[in-house]
C-alpha positions, 0 to 999 in steps of 0.5 A: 407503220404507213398503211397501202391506203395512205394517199390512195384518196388523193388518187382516186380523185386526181384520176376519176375525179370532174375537174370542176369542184362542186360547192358543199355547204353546212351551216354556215360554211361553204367550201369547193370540193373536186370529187367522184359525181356519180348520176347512174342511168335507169336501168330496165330488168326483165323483158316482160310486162312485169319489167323492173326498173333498178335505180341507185342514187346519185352520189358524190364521193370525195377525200374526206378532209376537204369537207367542213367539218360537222358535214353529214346529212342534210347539207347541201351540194350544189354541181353546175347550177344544181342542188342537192341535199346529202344523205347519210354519209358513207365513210370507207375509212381510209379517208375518203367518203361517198355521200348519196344526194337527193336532187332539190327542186 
């Protein structure tokens, strides 16, 4: 029996997705992959002296099939001329996976 989520990660990328494919690179195997790039802005809390600064990590979430297979942290991700090395990967399961960056440089 198909699964509701069959094709759903096609979707979210044809929809969401930039339309200039980043270059992911592990060992030796690069591939151009159209994703979900996430930068997220700072955000201050709090209007006091003691304000706290809340981040969250840019990310690249993408069908998981159009990575190299082996992919996983410590690759490399580069999107308009700026590189990224990969963190843990993020697997929801119904083939697509989020992976948090760390910008190089």
């Amino acid at each position: 029996m198909p699964s509701p989520f069959d094709g759903l990660a096609a979707t979210f990328v044809e929809h969401l997705g930039d339309t200039t494919p980043v270059q992911y690179t592990h060992g030796a195997t690069t591939v151009a992959v159209v994703g979900i790039f996430e930068e997220p802005a700072l955000e201050l809390q709090g209007l006091t002296e003691n304000a706290g600064i809340i981040t969250a990590d840019t990310s690249f979430s993408c069908n998981e099939d159009d990575l190299p297979a082996g992919y996983g942290e410590g690759d490399t991700l580069v999107r308009r001329g700026v590189t990224y090395a990969t963190k843990a990967p993020m697997r929801d399961g119904h083939g697509m996976v989020r992976i948090p960056l760390l910008k190089q440089g």
